[in-house]
DSSP file (Angstrom, degrees, kcal/mol; ACC not computed):
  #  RESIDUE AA STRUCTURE BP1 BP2  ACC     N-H-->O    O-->H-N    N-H-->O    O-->H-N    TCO  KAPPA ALPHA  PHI   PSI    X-CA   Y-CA   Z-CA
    1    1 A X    >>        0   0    0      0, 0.0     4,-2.6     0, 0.0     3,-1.0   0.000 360.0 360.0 360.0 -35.1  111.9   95.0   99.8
    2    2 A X  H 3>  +     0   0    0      1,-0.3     4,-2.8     2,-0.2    80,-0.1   0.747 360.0  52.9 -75.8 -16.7  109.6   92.7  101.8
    3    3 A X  H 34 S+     0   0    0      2,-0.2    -1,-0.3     1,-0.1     4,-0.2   0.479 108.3  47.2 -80.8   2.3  106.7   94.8  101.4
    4    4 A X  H <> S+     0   0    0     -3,-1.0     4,-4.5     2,-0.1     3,-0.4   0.885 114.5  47.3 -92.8 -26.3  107.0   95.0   97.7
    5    5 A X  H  X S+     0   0    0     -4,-2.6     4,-2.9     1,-0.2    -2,-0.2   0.954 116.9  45.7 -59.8 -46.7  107.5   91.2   97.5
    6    6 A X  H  X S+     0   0    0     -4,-2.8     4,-0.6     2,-0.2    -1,-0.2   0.546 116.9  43.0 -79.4  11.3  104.5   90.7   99.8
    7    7 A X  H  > S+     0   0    0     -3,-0.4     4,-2.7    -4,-0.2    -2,-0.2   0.670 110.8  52.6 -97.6 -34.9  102.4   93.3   98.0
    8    8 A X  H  X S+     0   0    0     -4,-4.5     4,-2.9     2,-0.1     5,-0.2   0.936 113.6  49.2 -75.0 -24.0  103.5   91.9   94.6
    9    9 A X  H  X S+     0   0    0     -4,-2.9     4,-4.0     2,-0.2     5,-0.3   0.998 107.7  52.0 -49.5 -78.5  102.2   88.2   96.3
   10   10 A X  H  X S+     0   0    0     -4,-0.6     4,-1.0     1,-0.2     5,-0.2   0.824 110.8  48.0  -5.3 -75.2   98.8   89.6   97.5
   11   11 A X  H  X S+     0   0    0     -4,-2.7     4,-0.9     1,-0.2    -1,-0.2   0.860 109.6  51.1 -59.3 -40.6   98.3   90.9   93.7
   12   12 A X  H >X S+     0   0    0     -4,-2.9     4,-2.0    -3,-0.2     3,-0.7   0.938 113.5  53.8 -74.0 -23.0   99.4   87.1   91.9
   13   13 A X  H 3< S+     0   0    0     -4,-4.0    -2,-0.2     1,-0.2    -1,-0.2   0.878 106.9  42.5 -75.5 -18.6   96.8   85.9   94.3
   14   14 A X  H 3< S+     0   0    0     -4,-1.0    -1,-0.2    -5,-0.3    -2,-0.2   0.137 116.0  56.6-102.5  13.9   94.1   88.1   93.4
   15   15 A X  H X< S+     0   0    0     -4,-0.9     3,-3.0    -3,-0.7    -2,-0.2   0.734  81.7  77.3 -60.4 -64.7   95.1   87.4   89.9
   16   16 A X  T 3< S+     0   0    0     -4,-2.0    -2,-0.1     1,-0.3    -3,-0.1   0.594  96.7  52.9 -37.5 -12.6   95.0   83.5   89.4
   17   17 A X  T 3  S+     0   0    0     -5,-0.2    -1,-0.3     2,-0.1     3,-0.1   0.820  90.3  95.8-108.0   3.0   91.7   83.6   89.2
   18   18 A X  S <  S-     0   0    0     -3,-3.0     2,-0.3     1,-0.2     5,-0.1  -0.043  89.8 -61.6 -86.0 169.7   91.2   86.3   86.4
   19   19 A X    >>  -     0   0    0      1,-0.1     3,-2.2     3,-0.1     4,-1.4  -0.381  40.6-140.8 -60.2 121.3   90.7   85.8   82.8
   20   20 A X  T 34 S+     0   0    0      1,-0.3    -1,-0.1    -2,-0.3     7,-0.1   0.891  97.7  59.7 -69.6 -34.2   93.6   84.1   81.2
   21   21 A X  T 34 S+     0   0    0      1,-0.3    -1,-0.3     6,-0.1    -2,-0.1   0.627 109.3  34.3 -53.0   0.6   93.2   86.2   78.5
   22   22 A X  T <4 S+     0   0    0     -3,-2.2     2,-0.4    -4,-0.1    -1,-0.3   0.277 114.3  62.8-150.2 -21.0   93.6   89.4   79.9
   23   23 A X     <  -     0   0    0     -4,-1.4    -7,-0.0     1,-0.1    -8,-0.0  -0.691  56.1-160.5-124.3-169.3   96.1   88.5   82.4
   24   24 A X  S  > S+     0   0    0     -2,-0.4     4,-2.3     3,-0.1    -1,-0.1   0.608  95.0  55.1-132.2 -39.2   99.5   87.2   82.1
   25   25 A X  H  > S+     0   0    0      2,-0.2     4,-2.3     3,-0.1     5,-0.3   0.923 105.6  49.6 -40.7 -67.1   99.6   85.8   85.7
   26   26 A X  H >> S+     0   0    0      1,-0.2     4,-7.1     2,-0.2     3,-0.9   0.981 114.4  55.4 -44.7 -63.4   96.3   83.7   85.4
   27   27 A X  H 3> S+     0   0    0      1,-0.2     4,-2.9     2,-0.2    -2,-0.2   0.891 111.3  37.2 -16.4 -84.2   98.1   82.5   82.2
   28   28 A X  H 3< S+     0   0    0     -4,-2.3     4,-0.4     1,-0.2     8,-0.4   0.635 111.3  55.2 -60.9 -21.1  100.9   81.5   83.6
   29   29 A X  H X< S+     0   0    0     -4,-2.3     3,-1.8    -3,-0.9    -1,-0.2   0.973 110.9  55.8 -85.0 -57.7   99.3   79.9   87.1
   30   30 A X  H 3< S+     0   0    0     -4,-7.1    -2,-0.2    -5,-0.3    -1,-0.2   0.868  95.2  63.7 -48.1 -42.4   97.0   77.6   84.4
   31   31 A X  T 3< S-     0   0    0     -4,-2.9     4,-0.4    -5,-0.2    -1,-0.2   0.624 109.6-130.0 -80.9  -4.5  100.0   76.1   82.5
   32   32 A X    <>  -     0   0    0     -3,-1.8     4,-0.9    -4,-0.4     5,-0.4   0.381  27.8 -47.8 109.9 152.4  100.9   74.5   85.5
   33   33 A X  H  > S+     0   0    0      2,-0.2     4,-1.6     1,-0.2    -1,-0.1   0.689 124.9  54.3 -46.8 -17.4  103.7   74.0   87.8
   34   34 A X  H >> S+     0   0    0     -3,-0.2     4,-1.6     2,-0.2     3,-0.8   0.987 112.2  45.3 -67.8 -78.0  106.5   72.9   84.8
   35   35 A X  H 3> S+     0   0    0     -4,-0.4     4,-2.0     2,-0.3     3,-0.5   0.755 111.5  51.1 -25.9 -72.4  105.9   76.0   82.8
   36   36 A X  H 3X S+     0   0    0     -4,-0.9     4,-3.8    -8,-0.4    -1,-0.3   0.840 112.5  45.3 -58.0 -46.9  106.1   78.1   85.7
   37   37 A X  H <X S+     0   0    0     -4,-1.6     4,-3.3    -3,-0.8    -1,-0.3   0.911 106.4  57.1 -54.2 -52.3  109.2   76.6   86.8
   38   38 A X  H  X S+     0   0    0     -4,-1.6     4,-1.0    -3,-0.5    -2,-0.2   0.769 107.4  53.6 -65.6 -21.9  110.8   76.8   83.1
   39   39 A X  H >X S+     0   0    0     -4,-2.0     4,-1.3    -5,-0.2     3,-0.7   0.943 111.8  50.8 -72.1 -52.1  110.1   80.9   83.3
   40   40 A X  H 3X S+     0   0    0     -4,-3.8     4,-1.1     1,-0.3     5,-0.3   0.863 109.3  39.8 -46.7 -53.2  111.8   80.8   86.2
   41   41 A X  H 3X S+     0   0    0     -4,-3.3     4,-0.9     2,-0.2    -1,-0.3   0.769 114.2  53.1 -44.9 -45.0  114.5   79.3   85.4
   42   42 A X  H << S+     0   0    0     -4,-1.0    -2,-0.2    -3,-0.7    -1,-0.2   0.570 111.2  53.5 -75.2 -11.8  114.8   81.2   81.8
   43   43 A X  H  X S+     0   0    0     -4,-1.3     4,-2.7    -3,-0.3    -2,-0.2   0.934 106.0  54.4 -87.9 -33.8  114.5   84.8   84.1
   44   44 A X  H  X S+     0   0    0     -4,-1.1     4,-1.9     1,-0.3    -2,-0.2   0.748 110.9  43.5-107.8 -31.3  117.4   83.6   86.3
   45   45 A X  H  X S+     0   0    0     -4,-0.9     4,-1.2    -5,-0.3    -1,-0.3   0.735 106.4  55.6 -93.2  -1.6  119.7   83.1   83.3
   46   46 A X  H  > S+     0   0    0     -3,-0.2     4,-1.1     2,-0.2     5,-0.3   0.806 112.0  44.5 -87.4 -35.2  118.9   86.0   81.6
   47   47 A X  H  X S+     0   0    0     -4,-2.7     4,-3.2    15,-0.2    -2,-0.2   0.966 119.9  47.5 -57.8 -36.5  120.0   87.9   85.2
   48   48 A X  H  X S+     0   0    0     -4,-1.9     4,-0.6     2,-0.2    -1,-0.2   0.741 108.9  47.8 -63.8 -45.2  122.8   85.4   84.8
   49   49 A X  H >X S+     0   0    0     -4,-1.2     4,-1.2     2,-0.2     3,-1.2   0.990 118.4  47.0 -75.7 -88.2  123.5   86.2   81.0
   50   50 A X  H 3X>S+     0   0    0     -4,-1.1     5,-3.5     1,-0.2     4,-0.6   0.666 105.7  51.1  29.8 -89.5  123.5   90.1   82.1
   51   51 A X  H ><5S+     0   0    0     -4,-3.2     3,-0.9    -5,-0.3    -1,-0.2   0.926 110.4  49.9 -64.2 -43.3  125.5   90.2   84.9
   52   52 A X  H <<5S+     0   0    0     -3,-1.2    -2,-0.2    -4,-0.6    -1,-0.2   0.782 112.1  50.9 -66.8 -27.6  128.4   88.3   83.0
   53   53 A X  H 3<5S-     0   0    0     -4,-1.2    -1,-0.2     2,-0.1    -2,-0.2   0.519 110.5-131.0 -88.5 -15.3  127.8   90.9   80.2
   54   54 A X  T <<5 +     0   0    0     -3,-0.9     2,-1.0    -4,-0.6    -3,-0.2   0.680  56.9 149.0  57.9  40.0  128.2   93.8   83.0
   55   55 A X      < -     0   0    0     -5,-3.5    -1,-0.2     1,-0.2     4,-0.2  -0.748  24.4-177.2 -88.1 105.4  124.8   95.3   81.5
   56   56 A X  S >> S+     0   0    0     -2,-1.0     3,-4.1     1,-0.2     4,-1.6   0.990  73.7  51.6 -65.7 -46.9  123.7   96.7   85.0
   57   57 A X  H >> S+     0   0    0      1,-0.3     3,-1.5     2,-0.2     4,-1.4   0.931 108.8  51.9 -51.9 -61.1  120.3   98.1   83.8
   58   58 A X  H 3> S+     0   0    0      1,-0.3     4,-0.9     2,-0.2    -1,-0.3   0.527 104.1  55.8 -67.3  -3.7  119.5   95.0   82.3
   59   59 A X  H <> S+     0   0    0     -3,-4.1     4,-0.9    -9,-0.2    -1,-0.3   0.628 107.9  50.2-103.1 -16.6  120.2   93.0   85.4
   60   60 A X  H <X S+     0   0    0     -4,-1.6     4,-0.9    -3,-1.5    -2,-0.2   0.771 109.2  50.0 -73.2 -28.3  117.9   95.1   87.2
   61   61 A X  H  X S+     0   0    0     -4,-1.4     4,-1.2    -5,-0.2    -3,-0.2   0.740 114.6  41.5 -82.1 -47.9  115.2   94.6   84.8
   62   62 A X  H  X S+     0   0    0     -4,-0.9     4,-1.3    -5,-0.3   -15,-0.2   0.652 106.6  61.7 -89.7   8.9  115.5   90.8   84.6
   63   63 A X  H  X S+     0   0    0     -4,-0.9     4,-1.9     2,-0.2     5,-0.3   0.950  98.9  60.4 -83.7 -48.0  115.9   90.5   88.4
   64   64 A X  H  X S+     0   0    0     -4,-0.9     4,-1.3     2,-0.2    -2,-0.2   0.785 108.2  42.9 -32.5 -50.1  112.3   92.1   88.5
   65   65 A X  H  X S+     0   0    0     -4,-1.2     4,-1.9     2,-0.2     5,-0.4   0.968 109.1  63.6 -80.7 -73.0  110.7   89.1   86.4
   66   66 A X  H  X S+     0   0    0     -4,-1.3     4,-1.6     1,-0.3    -2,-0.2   0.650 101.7  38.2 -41.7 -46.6  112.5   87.2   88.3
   67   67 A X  H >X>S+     0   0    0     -4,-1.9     4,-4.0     2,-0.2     5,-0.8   0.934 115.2  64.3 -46.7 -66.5  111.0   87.9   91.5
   68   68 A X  H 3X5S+     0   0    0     -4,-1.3     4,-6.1    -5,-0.3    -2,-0.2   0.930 109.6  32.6  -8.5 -74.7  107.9   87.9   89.5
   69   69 A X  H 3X5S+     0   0    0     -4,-1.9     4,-1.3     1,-0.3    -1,-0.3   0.727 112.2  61.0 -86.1 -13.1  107.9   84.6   88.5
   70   70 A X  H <X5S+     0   0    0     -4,-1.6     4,-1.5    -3,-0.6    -1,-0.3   0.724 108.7  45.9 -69.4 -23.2  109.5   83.4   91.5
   71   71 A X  H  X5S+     0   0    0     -4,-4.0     4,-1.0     2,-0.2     5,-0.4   0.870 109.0  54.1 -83.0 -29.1  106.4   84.7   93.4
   72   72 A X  H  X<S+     0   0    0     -4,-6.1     4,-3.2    -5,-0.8     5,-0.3   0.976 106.9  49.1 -46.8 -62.3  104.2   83.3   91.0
   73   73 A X  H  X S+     0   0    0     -4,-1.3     4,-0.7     2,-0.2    -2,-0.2   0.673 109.8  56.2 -51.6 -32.6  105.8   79.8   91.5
   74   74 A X  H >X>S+     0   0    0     -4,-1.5     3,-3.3     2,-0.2     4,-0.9   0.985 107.8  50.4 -62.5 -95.8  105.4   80.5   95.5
   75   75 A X  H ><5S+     0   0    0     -4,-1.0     3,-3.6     1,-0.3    -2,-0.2   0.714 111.4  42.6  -2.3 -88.6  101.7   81.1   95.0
   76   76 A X  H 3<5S+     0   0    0     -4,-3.2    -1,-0.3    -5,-0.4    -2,-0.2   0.609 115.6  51.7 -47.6 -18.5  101.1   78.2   93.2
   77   77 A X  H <<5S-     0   0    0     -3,-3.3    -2,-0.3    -4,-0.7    -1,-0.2   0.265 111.5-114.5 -86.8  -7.1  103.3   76.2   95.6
   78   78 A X  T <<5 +     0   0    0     -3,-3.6     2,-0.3    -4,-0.9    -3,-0.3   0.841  69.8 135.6  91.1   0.1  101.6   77.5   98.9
   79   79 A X      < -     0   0    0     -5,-0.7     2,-0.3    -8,-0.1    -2,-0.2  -0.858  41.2-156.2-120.6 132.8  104.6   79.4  100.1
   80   80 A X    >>  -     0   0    0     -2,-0.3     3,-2.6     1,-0.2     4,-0.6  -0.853  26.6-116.4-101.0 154.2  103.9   82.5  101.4
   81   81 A X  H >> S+     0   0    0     -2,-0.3     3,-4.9     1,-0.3     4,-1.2   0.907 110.1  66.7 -73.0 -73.5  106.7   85.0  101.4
   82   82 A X  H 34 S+     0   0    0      1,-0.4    -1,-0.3     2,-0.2     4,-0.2   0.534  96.4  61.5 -37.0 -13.9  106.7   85.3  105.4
   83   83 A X  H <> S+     0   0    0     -3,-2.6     4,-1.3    -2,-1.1    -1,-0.4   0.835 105.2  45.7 -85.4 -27.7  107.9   81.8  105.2
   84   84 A X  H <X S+     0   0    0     -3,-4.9     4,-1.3    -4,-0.6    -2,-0.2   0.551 111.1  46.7 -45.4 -36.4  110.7   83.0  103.3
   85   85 A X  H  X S+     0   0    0     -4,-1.2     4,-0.7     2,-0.2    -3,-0.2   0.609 110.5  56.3-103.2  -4.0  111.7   85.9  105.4
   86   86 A X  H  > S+     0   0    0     -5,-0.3     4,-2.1    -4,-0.2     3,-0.5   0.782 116.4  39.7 -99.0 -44.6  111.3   83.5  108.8
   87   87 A X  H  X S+     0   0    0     -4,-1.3     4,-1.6     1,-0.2    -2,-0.2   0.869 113.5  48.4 -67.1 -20.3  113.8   81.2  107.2
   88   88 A X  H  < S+     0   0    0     -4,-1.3    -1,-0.2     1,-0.2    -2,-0.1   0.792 116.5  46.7 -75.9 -24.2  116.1   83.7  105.8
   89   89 A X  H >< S+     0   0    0     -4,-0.7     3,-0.7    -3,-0.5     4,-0.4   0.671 110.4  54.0 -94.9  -2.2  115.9   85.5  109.4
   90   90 A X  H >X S+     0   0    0     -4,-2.1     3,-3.3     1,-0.2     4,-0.8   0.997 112.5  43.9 -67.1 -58.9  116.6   81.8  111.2
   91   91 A X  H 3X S+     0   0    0     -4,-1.6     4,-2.1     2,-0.2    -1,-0.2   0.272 109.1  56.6 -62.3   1.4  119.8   81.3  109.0
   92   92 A X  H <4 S+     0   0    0     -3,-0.7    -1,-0.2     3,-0.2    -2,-0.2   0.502 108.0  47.1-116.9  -1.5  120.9   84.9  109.7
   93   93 A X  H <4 S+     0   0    0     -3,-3.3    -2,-0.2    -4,-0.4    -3,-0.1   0.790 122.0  40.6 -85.7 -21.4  120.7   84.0  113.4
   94   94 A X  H  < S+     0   0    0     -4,-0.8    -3,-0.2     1,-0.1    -2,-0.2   0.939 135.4   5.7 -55.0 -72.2  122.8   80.9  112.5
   95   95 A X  S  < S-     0   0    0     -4,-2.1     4,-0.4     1,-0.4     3,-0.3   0.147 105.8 -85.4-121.8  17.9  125.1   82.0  110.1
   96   96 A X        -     0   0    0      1,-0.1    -1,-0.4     2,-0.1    -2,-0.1  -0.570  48.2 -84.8 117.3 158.4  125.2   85.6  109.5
   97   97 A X  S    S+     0   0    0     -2,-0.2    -1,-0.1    -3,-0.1    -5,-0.1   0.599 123.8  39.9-105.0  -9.8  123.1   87.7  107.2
   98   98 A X  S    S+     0   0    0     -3,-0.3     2,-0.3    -6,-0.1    -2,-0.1   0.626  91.4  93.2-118.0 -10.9  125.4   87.0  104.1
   99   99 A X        -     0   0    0     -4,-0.4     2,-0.2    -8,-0.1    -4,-0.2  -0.541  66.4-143.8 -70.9 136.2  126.2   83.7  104.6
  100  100 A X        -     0   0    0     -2,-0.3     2,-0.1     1,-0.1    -2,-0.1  -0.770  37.8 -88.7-103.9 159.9  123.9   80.8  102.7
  101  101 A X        -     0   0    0     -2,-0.2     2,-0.1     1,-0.1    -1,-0.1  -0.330  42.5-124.0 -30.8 112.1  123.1   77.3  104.5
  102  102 A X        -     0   0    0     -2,-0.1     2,-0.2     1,-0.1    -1,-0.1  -0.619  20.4-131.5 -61.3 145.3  125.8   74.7  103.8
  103  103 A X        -     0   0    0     -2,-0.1     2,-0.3     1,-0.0    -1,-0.1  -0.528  22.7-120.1 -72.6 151.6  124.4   71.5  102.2
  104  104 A X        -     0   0    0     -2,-0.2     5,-0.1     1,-0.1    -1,-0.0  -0.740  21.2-135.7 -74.2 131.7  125.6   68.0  104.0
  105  105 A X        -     0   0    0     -2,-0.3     4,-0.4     1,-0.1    -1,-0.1   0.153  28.4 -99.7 -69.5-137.5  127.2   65.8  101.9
  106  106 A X  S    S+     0   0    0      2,-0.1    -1,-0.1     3,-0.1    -2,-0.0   0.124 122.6  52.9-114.3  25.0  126.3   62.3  102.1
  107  107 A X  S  > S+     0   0    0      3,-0.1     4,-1.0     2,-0.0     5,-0.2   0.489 112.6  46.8-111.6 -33.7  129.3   61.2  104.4
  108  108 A X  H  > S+     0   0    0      1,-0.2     4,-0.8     2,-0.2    -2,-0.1   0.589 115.0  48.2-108.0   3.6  128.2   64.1  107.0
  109  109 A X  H  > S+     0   0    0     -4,-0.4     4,-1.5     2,-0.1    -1,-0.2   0.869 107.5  50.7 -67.0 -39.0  124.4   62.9  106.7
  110  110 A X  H  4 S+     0   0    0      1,-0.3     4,-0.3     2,-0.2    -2,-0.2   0.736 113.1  51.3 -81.7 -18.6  125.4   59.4  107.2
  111  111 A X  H >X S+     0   0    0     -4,-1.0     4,-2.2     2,-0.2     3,-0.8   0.873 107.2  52.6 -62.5 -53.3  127.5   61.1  110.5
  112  112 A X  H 3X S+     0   0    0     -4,-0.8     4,-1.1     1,-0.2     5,-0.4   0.841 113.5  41.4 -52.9 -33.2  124.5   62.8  111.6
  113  113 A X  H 3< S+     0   0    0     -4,-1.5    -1,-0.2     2,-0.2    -2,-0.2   0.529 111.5  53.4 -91.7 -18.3  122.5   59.4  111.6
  114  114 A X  H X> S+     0   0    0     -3,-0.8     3,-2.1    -4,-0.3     4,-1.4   0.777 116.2  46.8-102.0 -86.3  125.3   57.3  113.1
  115  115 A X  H 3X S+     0   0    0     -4,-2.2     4,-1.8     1,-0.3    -2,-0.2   0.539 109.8  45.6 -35.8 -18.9  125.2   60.1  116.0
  116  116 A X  H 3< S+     0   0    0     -4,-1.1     5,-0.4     2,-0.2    -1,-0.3   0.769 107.7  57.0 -89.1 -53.1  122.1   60.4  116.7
  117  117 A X  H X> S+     0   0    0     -3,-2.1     4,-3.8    -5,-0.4     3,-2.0   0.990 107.6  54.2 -38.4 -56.4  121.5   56.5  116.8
  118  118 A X  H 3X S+     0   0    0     -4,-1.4     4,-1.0     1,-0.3    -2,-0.2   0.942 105.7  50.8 -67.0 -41.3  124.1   56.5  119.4
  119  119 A X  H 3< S+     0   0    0     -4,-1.8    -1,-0.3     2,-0.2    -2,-0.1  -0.077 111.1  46.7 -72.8  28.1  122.2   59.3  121.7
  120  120 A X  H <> S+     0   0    0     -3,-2.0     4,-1.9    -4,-0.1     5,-0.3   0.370 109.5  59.1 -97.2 -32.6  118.9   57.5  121.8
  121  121 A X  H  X S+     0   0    0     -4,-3.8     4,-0.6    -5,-0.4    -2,-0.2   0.751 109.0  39.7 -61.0 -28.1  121.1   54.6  122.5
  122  122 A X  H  X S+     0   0    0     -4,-1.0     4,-2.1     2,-0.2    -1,-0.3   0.715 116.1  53.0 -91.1 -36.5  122.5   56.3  125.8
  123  123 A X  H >4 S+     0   0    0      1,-0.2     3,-0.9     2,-0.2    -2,-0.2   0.903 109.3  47.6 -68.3 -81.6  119.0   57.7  126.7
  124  124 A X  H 3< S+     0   0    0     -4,-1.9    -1,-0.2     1,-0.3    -2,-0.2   0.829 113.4  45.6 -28.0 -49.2  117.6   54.5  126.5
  125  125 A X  H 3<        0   0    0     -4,-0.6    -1,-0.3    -5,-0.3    -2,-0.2   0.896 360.0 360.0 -73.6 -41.0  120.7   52.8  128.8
  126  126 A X    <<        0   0    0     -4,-2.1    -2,-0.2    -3,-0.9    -1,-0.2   0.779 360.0 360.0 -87.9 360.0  120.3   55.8  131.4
């Protein structure tokens, strides 16, 4: 899978610059990071729409534009996939290959920030 995602990257980069007319990519890269974002977003509810509907075929089909247009949006953002796949393999020494990142809430940031005050505080005394 990561070589098709980094082959289909390659190809939106050697796209963006082509005639808008004639490409759909170029298109998309010109109307600018909102637009790119709002395809994304409209591919990911159509997988969404899909899957709830149990149309497999059709979930296969929009998960394909979805990668799409998430690699577009990666492009235009700078992210190269391999930044993707070194964080997906960091979190899969962390937590597991199916497990996703918990988020903090804002009591177990404000924990992190209290602790961490307190172990400069102790470096600093010793």
């Amino acid at each position: 899978m990561t070589d098709s995602v980094d082959r289909l990257y390659a190809a939106v980069l050697a796209a963006q610059d082509a005639d808008p007319a004639h490409s759909r990519t170029a298109r998309l890269m010109r109307a600018g990071p909102a637009k790119m974002a709002k395809k994304l977003g409209e591919e990911a509810l159509e997988v969404v729409i899909d899957a709830l509907q149990g149309n497999r075929d059709a979930v296969v089909r929009e998960s394909a534009d979805l990668l799409y247009n998430l690699v577009v949006l990666w492009a235009a953002a700078g992210v190269d996939p391999k930044d993707v796949w070194r964080e997906m393999e960091r979190r899969e020494r962390l937590f597991g290959i199916a497990e996703k990142m918990l988020k903090p809430s804002a009591g177990d940031k404000m924990r992190h920030r209290i602790a961490s005050l307190d172990v400069r505080r102790l470096r600093k005394r010793g």
